[in-house]
C-alpha positions, 0 to 999 in steps of 0.5 A, a space after each residue: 904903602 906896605 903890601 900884603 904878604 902871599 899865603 903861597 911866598 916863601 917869606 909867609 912860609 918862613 914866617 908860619 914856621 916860626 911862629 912869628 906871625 902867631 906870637 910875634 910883635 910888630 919888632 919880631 917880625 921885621 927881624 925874622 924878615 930881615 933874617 930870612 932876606 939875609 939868608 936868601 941873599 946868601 944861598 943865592 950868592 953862592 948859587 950865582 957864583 958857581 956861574 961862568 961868565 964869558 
């Protein structure tokens, strides 16, 4: 079961910014998802490994 996505998620944000939503197919958007958790995995990385561990 798929869920609907927020208005307020940032992932809806990225989304509405480019246009994908409007315009994009079923394929493009899972794509731009992909693209936008890509980048999110990434910058929260390099934020969590700035980190000291005990």
């Amino acid at each position: 079961m798929k869920r609907a996505l927020k208005k307020a998620s940032s992932l809806y944000s990225y989304l509405e910014s480019n246009k994908v939503l409007e315009t994009g197919t079923d394929e493009q958007i899972t794509l731009a998802k992909k693209a936008y958790w890509k980048e999110y995995k990434r910058v929260w990385r390099s934020k969590s490994g700035k980190l000291k561990r005990n």
